[in-house]
PyMOL Python script that loads the backbone (N, CA, C, O; Angstrom):
from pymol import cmd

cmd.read_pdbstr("""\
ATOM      1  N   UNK A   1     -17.764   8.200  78.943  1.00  0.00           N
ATOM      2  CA  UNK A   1     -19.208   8.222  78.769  1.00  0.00           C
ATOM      3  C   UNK A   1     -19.598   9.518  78.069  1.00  0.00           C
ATOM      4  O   UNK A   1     -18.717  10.313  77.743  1.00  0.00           O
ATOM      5  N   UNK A   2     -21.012   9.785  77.803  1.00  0.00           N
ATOM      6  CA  UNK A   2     -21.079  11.088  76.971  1.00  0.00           C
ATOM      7  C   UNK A   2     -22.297  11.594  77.642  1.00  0.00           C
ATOM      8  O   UNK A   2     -23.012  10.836  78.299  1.00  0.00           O
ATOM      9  N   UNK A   3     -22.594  13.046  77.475  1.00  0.00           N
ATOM     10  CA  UNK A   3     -23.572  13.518  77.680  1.00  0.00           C
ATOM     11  C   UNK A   3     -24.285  13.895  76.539  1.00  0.00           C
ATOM     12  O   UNK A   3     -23.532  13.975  75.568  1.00  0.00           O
ATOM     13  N   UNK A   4     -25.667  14.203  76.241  1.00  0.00           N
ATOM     14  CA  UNK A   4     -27.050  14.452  75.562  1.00  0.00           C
ATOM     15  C   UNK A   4     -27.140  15.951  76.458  1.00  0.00           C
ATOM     16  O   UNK A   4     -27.014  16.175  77.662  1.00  0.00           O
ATOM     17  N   UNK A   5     -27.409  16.827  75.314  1.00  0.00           N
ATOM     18  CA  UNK A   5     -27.992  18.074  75.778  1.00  0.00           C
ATOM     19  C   UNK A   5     -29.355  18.376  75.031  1.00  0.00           C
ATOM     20  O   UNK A   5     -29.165  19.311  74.253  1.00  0.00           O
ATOM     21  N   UNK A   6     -30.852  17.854  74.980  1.00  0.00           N
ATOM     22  CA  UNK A   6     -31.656  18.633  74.192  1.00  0.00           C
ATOM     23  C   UNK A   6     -32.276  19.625  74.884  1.00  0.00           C
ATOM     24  O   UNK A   6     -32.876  19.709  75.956  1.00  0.00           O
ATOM     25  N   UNK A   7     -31.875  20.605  73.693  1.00  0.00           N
ATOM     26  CA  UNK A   7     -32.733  22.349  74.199  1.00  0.00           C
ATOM     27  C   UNK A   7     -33.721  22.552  73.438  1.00  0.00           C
ATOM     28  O   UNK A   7     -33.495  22.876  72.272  1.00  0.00           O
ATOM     29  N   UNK A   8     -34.858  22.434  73.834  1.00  0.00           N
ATOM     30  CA  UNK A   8     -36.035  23.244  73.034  1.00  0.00           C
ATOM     31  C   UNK A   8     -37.028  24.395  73.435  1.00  0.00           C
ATOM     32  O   UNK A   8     -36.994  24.867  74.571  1.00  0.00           O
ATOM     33  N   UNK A   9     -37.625  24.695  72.790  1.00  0.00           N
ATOM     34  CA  UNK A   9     -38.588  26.053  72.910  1.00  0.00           C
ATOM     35  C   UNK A   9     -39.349  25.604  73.906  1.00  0.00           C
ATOM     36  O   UNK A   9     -39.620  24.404  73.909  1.00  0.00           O
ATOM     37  N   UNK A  10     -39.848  26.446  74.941  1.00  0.00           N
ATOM     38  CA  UNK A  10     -40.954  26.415  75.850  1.00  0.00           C
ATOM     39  C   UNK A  10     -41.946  26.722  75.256  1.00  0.00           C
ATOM     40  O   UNK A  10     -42.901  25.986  75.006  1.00  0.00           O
ATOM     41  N   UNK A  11     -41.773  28.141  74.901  1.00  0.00           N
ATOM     42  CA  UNK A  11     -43.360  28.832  74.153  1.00  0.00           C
ATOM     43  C   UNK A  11     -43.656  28.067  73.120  1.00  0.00           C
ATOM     44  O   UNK A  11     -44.790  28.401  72.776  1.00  0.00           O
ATOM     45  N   UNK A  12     -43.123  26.920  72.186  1.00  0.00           N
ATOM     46  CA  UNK A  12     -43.155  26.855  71.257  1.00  0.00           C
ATOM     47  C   UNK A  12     -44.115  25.597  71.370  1.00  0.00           C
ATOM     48  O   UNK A  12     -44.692  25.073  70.417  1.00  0.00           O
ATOM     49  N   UNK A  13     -44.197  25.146  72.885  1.00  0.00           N
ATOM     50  CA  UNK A  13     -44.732  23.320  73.300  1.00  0.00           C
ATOM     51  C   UNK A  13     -43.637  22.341  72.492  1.00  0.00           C
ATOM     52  O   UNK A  13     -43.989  21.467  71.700  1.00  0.00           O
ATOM     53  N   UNK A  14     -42.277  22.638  72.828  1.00  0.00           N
ATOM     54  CA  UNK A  14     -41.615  21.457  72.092  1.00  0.00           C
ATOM     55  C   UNK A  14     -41.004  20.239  73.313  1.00  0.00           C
ATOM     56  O   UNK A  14     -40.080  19.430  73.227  1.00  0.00           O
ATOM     57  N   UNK A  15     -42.035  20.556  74.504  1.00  0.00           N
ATOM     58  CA  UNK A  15     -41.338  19.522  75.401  1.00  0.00           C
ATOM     59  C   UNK A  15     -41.479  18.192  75.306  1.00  0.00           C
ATOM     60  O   UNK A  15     -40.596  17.387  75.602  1.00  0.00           O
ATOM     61  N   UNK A  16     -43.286  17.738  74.631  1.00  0.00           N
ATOM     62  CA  UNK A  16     -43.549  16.554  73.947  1.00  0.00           C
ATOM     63  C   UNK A  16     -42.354  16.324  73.569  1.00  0.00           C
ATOM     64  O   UNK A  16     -41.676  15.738  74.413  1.00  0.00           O
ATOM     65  N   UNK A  17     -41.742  16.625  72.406  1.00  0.00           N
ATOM     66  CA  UNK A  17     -40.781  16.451  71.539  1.00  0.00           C
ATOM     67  C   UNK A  17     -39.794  16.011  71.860  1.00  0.00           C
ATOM     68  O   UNK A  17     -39.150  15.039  71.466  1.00  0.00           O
ATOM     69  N   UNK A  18     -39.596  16.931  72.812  1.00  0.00           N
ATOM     70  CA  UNK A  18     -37.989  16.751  73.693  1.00  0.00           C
ATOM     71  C   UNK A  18     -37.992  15.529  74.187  1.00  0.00           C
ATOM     72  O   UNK A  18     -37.161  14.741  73.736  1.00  0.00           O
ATOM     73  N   UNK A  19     -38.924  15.086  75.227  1.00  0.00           N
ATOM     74  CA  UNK A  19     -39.090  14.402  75.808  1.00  0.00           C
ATOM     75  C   UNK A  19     -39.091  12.601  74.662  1.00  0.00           C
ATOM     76  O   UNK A  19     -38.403  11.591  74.806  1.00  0.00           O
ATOM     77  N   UNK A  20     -39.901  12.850  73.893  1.00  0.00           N
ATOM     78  CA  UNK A  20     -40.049  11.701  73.192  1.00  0.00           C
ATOM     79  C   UNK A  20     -38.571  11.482  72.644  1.00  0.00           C
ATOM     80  O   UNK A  20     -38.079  10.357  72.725  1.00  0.00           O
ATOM     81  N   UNK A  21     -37.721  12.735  71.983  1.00  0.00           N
ATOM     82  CA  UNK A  21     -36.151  11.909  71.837  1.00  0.00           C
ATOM     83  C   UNK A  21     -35.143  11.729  72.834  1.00  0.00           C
ATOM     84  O   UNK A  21     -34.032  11.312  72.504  1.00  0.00           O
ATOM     85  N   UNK A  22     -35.514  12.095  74.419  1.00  0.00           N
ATOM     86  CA  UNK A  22     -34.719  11.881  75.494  1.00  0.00           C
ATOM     87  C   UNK A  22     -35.483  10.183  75.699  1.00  0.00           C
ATOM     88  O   UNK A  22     -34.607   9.454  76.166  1.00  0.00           O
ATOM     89  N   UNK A  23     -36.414   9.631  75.550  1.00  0.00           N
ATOM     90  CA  UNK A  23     -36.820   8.603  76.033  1.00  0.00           C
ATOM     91  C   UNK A  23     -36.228   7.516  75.036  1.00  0.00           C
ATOM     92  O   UNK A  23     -35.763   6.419  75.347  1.00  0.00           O
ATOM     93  N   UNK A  24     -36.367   8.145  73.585  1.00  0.00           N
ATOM     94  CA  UNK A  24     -35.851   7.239  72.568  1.00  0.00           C
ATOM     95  C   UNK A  24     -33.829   6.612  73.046  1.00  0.00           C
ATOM     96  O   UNK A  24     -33.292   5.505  73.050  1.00  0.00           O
ATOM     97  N   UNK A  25     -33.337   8.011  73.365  1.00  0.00           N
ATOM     98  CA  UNK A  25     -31.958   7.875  73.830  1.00  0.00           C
ATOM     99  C   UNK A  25     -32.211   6.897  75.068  1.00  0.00           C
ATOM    100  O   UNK A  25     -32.116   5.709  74.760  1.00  0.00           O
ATOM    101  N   UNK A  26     -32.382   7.044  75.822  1.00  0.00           N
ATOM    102  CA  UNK A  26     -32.320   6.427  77.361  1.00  0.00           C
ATOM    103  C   UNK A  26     -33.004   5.064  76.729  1.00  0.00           C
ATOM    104  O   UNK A  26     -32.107   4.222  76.696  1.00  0.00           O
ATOM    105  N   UNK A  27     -34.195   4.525  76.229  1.00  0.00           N
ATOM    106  CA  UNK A  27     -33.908   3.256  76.030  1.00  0.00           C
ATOM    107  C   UNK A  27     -33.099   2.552  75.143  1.00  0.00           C
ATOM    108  O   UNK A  27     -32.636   1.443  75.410  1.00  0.00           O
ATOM    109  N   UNK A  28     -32.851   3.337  73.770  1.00  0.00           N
ATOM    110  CA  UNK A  28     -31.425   2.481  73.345  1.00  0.00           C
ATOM    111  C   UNK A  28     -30.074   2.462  73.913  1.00  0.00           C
ATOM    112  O   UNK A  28     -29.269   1.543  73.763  1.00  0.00           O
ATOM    113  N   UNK A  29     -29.903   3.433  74.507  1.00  0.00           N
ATOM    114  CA  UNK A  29     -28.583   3.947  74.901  1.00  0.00           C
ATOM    115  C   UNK A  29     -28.394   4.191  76.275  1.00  0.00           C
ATOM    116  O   UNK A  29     -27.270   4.567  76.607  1.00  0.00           O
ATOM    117  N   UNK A  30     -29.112   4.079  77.000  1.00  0.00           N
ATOM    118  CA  UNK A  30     -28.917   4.535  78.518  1.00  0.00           C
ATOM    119  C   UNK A  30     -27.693   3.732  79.457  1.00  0.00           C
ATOM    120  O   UNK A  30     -26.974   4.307  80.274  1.00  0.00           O
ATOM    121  N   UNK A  31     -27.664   2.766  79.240  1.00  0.00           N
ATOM    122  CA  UNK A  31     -26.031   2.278  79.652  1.00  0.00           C
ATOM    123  C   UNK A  31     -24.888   2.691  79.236  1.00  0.00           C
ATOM    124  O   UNK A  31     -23.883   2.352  79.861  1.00  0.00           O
ATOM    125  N   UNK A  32     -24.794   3.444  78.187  1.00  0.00           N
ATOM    126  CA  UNK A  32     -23.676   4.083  77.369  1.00  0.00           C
ATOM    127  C   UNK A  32     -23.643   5.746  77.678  1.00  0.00           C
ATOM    128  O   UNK A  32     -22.702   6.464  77.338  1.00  0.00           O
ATOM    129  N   UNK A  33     -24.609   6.125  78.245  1.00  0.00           N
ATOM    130  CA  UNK A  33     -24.779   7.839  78.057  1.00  0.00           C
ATOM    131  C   UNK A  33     -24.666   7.904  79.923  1.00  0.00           C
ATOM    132  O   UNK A  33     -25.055   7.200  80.855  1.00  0.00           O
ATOM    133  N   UNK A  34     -23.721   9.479  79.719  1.00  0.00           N
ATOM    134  CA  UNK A  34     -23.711   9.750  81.566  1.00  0.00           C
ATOM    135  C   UNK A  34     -24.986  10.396  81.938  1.00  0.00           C
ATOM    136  O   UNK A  34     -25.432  10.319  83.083  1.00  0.00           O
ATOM    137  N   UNK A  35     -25.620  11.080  80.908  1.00  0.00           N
ATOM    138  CA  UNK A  35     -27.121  12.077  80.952  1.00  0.00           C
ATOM    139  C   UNK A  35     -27.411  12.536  79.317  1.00  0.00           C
ATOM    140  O   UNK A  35     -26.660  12.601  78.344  1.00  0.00           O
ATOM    141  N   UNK A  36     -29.118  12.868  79.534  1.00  0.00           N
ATOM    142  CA  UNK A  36     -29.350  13.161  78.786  1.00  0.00           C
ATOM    143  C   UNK A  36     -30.386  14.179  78.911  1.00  0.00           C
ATOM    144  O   UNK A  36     -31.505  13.731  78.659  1.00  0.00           O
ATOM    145  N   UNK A  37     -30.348  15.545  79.257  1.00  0.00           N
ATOM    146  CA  UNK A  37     -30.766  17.183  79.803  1.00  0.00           C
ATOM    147  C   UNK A  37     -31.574  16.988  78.484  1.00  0.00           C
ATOM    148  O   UNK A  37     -31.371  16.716  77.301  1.00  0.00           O
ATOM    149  N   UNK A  38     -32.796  17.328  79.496  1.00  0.00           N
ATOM    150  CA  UNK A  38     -33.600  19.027  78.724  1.00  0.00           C
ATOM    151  C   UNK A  38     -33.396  19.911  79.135  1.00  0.00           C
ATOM    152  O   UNK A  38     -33.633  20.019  80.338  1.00  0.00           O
ATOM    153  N   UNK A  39     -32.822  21.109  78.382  1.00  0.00           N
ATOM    154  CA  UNK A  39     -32.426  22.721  78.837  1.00  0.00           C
ATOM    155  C   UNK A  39     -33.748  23.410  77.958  1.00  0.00           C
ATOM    156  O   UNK A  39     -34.001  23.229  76.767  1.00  0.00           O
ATOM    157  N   UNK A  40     -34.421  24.169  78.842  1.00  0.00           N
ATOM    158  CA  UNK A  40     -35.639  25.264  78.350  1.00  0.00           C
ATOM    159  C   UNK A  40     -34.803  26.248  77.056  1.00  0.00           C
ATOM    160  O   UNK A  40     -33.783  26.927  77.180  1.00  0.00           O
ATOM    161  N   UNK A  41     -35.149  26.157  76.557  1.00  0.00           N
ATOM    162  CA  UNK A  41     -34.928  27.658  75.568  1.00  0.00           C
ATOM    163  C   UNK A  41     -36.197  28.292  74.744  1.00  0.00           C
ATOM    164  O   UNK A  41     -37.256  27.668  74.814  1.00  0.00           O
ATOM    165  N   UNK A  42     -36.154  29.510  73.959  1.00  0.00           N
ATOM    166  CA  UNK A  42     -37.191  30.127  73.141  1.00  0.00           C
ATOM    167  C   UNK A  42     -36.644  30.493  72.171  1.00  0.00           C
ATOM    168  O   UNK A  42     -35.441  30.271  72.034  1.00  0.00           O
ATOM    169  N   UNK A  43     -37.414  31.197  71.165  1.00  0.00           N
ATOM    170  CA  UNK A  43     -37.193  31.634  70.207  1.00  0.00           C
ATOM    171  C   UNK A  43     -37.396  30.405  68.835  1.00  0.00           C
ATOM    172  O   UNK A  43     -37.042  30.738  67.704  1.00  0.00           O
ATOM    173  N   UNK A  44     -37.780  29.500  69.002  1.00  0.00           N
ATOM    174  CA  UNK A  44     -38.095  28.080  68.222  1.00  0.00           C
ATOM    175  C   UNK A  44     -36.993  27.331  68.171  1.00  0.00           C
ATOM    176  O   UNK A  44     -36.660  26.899  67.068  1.00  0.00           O
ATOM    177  N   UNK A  45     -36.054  26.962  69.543  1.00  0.00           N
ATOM    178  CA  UNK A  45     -34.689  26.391  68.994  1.00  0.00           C
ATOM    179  C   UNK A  45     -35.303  24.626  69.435  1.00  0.00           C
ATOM    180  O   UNK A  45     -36.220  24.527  70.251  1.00  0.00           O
ATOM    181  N   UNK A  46     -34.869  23.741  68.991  1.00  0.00           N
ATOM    182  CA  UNK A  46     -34.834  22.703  69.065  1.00  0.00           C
ATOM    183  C   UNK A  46     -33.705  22.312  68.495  1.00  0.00           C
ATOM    184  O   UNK A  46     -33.492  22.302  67.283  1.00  0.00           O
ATOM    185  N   UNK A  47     -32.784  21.905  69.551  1.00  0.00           N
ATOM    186  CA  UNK A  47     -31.455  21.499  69.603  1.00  0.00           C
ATOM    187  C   UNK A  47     -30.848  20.562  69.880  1.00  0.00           C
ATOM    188  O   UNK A  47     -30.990  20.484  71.100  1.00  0.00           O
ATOM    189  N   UNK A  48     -29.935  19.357  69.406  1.00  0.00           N
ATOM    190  CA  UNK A  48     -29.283  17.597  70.086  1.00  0.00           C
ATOM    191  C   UNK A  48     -28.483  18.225  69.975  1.00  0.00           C
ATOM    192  O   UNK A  48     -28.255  18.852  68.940  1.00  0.00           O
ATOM    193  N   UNK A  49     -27.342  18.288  71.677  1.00  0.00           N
ATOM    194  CA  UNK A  49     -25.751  18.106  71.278  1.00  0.00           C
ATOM    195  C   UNK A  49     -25.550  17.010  72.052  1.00  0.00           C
ATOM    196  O   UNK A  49     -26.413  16.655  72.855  1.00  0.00           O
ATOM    197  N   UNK A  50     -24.191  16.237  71.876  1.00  0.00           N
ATOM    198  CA  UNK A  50     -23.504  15.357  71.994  1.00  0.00           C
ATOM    199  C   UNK A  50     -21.931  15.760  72.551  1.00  0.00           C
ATOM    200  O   UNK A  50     -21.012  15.742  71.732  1.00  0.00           O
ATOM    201  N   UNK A  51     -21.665  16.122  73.966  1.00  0.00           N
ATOM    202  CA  UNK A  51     -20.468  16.596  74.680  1.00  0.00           C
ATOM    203  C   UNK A  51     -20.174  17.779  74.073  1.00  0.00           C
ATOM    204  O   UNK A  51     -19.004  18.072  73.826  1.00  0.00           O
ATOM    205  N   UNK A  52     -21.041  18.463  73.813  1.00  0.00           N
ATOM    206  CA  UNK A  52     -20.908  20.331  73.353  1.00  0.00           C
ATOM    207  C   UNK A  52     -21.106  20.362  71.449  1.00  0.00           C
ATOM    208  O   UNK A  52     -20.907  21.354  70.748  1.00  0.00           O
ATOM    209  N   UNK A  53     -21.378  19.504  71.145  1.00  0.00           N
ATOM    210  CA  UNK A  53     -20.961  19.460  69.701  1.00  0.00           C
ATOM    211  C   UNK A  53     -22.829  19.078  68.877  1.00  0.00           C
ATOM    212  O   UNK A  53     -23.600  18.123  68.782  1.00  0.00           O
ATOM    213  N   UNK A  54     -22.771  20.318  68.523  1.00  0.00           N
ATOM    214  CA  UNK A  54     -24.423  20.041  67.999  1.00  0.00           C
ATOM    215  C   UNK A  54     -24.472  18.776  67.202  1.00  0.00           C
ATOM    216  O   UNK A  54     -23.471  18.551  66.522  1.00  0.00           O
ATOM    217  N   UNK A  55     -25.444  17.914  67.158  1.00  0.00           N
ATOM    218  CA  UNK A  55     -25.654  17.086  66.037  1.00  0.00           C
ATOM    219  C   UNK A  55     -26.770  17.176  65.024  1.00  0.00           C
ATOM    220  O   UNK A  55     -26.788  16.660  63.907  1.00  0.00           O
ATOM    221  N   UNK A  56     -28.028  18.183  65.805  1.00  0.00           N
ATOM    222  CA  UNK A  56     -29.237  18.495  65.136  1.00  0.00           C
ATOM    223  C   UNK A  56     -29.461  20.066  65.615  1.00  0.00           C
ATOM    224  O   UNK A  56     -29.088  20.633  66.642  1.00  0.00           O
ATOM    225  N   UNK A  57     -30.149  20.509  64.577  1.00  0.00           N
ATOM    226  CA  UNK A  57     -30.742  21.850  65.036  1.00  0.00           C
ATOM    227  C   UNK A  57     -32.071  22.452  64.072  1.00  0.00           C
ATOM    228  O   UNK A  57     -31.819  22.914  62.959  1.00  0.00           O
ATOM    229  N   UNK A  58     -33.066  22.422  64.434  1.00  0.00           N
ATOM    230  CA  UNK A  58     -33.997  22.371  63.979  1.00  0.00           C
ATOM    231  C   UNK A  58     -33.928  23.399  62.963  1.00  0.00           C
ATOM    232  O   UNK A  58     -34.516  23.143  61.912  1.00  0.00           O
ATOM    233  N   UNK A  59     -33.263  24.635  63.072  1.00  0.00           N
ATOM    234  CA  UNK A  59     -33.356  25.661  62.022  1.00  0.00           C
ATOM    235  C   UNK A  59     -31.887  25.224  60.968  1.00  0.00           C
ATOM    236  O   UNK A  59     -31.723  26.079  60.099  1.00  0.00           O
ATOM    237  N   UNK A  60     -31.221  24.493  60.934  1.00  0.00           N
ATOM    238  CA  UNK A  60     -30.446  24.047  60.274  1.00  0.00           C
ATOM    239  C   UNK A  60     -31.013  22.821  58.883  1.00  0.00           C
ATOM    240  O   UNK A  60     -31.207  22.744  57.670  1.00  0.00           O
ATOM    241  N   UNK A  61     -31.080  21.869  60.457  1.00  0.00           N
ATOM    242  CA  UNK A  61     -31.932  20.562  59.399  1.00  0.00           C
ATOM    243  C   UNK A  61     -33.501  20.272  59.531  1.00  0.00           C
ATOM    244  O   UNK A  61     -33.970  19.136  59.599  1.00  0.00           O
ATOM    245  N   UNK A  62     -34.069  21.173  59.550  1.00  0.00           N
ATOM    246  CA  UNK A  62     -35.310  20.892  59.007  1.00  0.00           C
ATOM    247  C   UNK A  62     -36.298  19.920  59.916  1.00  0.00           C
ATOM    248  O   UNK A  62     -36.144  20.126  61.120  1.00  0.00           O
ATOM    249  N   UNK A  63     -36.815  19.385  59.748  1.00  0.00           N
ATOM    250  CA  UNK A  63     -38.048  18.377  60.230  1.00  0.00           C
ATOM    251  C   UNK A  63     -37.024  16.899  61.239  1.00  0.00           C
ATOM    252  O   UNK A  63     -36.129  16.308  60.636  1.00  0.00           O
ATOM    253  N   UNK A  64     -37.254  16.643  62.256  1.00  0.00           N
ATOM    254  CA  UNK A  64     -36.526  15.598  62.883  1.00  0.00           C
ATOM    255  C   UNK A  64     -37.070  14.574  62.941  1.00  0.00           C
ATOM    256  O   UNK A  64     -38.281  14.374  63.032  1.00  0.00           O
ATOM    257  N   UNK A  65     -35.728  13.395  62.866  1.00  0.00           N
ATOM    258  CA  UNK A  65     -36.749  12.174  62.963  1.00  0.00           C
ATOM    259  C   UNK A  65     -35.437  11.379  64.371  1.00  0.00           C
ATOM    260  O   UNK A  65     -34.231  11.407  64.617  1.00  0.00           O
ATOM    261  N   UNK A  66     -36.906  10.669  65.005  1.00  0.00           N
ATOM    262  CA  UNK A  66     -35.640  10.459  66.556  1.00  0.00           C
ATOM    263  C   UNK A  66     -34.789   9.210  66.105  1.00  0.00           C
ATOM    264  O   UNK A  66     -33.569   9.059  66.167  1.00  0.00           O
ATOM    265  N   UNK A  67     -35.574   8.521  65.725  1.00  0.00           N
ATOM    266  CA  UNK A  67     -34.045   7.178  65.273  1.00  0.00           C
ATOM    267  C   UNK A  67     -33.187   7.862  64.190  1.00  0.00           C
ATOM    268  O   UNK A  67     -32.379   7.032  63.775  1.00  0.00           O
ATOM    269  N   UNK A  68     -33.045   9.040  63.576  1.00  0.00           N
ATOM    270  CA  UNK A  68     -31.728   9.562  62.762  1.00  0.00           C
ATOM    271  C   UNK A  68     -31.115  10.040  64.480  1.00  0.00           C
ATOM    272  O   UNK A  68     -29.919  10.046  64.769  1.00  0.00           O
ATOM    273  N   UNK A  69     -31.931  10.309  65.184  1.00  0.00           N
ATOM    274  CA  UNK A  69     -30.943  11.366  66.266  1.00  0.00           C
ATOM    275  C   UNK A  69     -29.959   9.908  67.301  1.00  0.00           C
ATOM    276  O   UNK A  69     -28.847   9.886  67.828  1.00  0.00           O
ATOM    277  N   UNK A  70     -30.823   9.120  67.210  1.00  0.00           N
ATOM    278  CA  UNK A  70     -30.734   8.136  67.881  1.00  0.00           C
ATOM    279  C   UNK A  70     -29.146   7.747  67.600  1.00  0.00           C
ATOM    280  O   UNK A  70     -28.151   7.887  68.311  1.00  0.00           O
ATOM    281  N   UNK A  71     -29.388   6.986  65.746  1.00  0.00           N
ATOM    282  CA  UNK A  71     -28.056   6.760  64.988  1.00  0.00           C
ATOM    283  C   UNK A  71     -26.958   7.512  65.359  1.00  0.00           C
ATOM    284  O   UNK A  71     -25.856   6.987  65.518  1.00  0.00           O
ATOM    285  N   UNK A  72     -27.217   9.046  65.556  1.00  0.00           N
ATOM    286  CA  UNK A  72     -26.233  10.243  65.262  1.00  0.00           C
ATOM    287  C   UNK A  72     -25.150   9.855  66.582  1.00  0.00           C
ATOM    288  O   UNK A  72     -23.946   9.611  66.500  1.00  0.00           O
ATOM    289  N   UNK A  73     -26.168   9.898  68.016  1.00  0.00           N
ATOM    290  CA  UNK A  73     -25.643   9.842  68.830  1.00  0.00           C
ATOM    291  C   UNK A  73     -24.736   8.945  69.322  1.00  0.00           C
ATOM    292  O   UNK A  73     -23.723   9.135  69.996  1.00  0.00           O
ATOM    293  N   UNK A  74     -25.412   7.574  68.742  1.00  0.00           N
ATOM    294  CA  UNK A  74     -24.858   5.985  68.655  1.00  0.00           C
ATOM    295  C   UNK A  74     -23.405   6.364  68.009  1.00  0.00           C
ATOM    296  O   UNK A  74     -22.410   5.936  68.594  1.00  0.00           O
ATOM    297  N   UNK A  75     -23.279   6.973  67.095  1.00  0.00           N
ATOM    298  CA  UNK A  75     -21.922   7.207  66.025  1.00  0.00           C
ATOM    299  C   UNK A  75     -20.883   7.984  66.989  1.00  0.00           C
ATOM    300  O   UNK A  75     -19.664   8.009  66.818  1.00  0.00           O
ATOM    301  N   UNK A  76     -21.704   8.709  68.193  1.00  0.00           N
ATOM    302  CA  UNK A  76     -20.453   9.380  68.937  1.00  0.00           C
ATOM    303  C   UNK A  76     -20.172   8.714  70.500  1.00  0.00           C
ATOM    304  O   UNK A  76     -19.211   8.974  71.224  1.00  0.00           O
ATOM    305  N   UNK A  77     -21.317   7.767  70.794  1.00  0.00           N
ATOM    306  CA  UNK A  77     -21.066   6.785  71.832  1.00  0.00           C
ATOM    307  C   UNK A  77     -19.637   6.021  71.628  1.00  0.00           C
ATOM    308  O   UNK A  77     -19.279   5.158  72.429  1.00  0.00           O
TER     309      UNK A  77
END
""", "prot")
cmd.dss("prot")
cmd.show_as("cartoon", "prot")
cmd.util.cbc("prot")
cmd.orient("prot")
């Protein structure tokens, strides 16, 4: 099974966010995934890993969209 780690900014209000691609995961995928964490962080990080292995990072790739994160994760299910 796999785990979902999203970390995002507190100060930044990215829990909407978080939250909307932890919900997107859990209804496509929630029979396939062991968890899927929100971990608090700052500094503007908005982060998807997939069993330790980033798949998104907001200062990397830019603007997110949750069905690419969705796909990403599906590819390592």
């Amino acid at each position: 099974m796999t785990d979902v780690e999203i970390e995002y900014c507190v100060p930044c209000g990215f829990l909407e966010r978080a939250e909307d691609v932890q919900h997107a995961l859990l209804t496509s995928l929630g029979e396939d995934l062991d968890s899927v964490a929100l971990v608090t962080g700052e500094k503007g990080v908005f982060r998807v890993s997939v069993d330790g292995e980033t798949i998104y990072d907001k200062d990397e790739n830019g603007d997110y969209d949750t069905d690419a994160l969705v796909d990403a994760v599906r590819e390592r299910v």
